[in-house]
TIVO-2410 file (N, C-alpha, C; in nm, 3 decimals):
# residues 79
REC num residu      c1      c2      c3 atome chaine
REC   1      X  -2.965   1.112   2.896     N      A
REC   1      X  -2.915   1.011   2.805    CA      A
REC   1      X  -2.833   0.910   2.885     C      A
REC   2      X  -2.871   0.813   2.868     N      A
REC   2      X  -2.762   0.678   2.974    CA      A
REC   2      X  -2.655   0.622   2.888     C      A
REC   3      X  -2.574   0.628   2.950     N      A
REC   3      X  -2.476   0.532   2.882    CA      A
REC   3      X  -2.459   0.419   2.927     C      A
REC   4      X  -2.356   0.335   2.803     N      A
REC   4      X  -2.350   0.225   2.815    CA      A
REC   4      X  -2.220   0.166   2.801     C      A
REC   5      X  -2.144   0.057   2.847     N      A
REC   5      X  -2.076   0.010   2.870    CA      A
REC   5      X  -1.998  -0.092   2.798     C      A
REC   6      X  -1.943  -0.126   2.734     N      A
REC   6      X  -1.881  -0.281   2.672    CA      A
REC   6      X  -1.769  -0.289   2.716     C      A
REC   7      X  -1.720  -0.406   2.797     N      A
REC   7      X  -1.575  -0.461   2.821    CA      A
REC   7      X  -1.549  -0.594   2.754     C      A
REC   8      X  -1.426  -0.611   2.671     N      A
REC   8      X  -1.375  -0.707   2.664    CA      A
REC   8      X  -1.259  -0.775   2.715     C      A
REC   9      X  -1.268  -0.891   2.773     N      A
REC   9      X  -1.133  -0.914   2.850    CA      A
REC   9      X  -1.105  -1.054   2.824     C      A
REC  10      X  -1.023  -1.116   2.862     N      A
REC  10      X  -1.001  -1.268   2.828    CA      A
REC  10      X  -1.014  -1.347   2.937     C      A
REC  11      X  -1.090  -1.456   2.910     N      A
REC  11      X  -1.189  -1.505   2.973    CA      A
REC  11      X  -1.144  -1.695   2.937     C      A
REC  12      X  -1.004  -1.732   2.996     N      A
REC  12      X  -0.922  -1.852   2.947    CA      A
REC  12      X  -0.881  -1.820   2.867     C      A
REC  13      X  -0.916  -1.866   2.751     N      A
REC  13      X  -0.844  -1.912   2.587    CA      A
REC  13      X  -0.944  -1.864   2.496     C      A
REC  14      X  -1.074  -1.784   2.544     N      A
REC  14      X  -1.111  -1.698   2.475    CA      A
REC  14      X  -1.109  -1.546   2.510     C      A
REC  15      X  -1.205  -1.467   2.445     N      A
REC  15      X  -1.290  -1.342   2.484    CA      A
REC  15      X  -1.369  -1.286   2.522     C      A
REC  16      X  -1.442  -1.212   2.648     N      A
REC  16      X  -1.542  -1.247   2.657    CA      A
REC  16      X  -1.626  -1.090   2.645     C      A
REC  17      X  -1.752  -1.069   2.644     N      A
REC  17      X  -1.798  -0.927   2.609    CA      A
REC  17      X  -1.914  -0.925   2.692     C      A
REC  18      X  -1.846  -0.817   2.791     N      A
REC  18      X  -1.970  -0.750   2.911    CA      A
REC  18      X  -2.062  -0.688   2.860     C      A
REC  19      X  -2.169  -0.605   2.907     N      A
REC  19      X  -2.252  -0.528   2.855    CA      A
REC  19      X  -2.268  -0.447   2.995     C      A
REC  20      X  -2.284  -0.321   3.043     N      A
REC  20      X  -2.290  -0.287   3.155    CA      A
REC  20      X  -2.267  -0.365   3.292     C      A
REC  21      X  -2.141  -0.421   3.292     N      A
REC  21      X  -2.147  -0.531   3.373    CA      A
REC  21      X  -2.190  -0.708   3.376     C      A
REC  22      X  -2.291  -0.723   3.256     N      A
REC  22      X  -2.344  -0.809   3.278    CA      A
REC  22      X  -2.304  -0.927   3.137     C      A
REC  23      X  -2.209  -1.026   3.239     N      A
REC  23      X  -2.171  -1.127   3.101    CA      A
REC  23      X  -2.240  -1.156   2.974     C      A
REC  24      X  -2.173  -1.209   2.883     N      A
REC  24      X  -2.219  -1.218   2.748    CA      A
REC  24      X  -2.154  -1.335   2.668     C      A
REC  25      X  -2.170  -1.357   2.576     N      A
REC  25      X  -2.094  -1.458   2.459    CA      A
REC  25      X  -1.918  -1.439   2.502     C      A
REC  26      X  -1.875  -1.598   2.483     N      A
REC  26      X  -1.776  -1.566   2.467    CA      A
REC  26      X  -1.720  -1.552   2.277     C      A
REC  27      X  -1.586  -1.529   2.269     N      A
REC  27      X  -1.524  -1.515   2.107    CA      A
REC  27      X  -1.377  -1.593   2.106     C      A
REC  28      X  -1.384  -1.706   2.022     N      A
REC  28      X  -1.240  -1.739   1.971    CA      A
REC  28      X  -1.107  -1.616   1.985     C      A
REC  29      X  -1.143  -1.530   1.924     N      A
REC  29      X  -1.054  -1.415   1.923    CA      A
REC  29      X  -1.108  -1.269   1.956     C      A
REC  30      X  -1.002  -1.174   1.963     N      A
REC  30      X  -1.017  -1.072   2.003    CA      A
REC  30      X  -1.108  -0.996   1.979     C      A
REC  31      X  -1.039  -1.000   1.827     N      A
REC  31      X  -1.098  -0.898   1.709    CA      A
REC  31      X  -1.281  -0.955   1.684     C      A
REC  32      X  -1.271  -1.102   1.733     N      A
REC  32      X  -1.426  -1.135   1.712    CA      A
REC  32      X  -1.527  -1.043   1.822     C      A
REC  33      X  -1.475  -1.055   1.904     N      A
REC  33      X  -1.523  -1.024   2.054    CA      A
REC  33      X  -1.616  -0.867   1.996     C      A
REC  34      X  -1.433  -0.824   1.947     N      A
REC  34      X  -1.451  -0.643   1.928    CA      A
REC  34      X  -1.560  -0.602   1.809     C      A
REC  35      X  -1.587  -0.688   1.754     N      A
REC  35      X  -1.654  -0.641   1.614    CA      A
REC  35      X  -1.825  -0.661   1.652     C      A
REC  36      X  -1.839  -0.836   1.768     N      A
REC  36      X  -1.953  -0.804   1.806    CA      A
REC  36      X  -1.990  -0.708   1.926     C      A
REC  37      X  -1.925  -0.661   1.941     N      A
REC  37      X  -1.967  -0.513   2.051    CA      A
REC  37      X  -1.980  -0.400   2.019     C      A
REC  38      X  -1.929  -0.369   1.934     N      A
REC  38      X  -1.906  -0.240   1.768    CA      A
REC  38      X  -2.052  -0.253   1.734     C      A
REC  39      X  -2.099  -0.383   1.706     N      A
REC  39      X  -2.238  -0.422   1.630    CA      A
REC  39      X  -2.336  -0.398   1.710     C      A
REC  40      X  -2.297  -0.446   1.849     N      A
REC  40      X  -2.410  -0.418   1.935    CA      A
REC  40      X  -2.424  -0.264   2.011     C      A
REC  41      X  -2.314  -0.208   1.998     N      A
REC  41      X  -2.296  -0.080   2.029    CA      A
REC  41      X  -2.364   0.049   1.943     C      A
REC  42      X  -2.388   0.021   1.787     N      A
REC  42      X  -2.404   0.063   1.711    CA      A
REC  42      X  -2.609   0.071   1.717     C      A
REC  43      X  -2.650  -0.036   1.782     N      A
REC  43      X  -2.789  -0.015   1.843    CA      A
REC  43      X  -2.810   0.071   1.904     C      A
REC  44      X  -2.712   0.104   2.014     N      A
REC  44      X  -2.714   0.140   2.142    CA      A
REC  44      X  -2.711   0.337   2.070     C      A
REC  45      X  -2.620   0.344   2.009     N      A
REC  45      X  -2.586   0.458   1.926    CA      A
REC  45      X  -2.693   0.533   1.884     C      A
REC  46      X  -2.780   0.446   1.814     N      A
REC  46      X  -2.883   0.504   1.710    CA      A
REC  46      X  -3.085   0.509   1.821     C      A
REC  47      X  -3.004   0.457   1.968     N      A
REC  47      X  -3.156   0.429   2.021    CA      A
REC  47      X  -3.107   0.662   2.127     C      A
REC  48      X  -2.996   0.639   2.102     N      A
REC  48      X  -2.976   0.781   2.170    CA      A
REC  48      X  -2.871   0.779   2.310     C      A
REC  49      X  -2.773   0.662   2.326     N      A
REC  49      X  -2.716   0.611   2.407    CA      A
REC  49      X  -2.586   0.653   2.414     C      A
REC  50      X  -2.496   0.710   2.504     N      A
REC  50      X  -2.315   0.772   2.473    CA      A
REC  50      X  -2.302   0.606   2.517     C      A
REC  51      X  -2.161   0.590   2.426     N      A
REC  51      X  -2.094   0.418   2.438    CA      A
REC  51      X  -1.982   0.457   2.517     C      A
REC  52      X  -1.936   0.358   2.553     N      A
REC  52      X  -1.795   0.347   2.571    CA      A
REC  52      X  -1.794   0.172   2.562     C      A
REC  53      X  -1.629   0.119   2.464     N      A
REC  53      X  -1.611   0.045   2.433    CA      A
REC  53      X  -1.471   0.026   2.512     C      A
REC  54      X  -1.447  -0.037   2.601     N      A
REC  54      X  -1.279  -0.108   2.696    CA      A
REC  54      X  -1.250  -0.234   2.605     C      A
REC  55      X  -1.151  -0.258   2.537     N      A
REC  55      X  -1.056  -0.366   2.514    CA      A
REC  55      X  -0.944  -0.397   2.620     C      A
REC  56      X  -0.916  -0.528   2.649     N      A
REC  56      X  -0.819  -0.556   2.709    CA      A
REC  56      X  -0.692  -0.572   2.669     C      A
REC  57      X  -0.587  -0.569   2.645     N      A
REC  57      X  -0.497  -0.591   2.534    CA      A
REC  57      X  -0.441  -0.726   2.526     C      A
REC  58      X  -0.373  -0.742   2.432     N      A
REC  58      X  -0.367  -0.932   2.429    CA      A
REC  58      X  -0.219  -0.896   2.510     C      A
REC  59      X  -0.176  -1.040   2.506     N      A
REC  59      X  -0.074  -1.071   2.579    CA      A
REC  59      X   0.063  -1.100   2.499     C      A
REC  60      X   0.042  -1.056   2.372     N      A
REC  60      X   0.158  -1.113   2.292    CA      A
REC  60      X   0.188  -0.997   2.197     C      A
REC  61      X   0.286  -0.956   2.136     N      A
REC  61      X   0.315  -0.840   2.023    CA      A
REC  61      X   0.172  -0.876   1.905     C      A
REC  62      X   0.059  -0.793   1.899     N      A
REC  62      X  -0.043  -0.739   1.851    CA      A
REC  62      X  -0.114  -0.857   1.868     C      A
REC  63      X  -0.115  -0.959   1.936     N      A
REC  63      X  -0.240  -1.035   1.957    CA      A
REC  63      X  -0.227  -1.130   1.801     C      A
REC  64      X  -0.110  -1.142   1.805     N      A
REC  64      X  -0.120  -1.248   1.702    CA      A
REC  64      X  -0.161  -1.378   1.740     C      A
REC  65      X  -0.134  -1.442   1.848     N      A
REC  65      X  -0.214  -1.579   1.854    CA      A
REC  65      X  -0.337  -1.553   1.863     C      A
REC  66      X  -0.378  -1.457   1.914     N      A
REC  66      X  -0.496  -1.433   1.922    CA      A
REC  66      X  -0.600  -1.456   1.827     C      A
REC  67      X  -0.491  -1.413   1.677     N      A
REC  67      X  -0.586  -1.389   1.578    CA      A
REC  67      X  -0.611  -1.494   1.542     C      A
REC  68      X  -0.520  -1.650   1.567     N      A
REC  68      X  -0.526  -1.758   1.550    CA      A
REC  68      X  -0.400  -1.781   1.506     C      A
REC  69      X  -0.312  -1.699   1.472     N      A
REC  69      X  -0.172  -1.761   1.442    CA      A
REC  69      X  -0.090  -1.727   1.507     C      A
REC  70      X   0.057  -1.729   1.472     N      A
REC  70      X   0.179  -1.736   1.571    CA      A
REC  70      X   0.264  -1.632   1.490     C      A
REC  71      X   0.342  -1.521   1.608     N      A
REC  71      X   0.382  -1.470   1.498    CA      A
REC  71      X   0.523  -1.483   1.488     C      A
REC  72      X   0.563  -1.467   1.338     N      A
REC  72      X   0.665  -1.521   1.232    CA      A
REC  72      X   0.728  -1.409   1.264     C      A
REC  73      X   0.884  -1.451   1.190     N      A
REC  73      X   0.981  -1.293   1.160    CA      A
REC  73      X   0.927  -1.263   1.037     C      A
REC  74      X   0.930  -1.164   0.994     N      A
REC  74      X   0.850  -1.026   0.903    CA      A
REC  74      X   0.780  -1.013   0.876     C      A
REC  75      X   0.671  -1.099   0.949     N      A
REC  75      X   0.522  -1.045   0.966    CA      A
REC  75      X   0.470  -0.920   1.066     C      A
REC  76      X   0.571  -0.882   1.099     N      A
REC  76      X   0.566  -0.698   1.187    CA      A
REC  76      X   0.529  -0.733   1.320     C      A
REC  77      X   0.488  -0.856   1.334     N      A
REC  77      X   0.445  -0.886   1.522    CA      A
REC  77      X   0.562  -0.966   1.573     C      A
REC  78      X   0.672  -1.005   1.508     N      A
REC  78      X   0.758  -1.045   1.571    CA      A
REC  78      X   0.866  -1.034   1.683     C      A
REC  79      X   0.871  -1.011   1.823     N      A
REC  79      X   0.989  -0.979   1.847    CA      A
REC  79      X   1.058  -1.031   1.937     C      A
***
């Protein structure tokens, strides 16, 4: 059974999503990045494939700019 690979890392001011090494789309945001690799992983799953999925972590308390905004006091990413 082969496995397979997904990295996401940040790639400027976006996201970008490897596939065994080999570049791919970039994503506005993180969570975009992560959901299309989940999707494409989920092929990979059902053809008989072990995954492994690497996120990079953002750079800010939970990747709030990331998500596109900034984060506020008591929105829980503040600090």
């Amino acid at each position: 059974m082969a496995s397979v690979a997904y990295r996401i890392k940040r790639d400027g001011d976006q996201w970008s999503v490897a596939r065994d090494g080999q570049p791919g789309m970039t994503y506005v945001t993180q969570e975009a990045a992560f959901e299309v690799a989940v999707g494409e992983a989920g092929g990979d799953l059902r053809a008989g494939h072990d995954v492994v999925i690497e996120v990079s972590a953002a750079t800010d308390p939970a990747g709030a700019a990331d998500r596109g905004g900034t984060p506020v006091e008591s929105d829980g990413f503040h600090s």
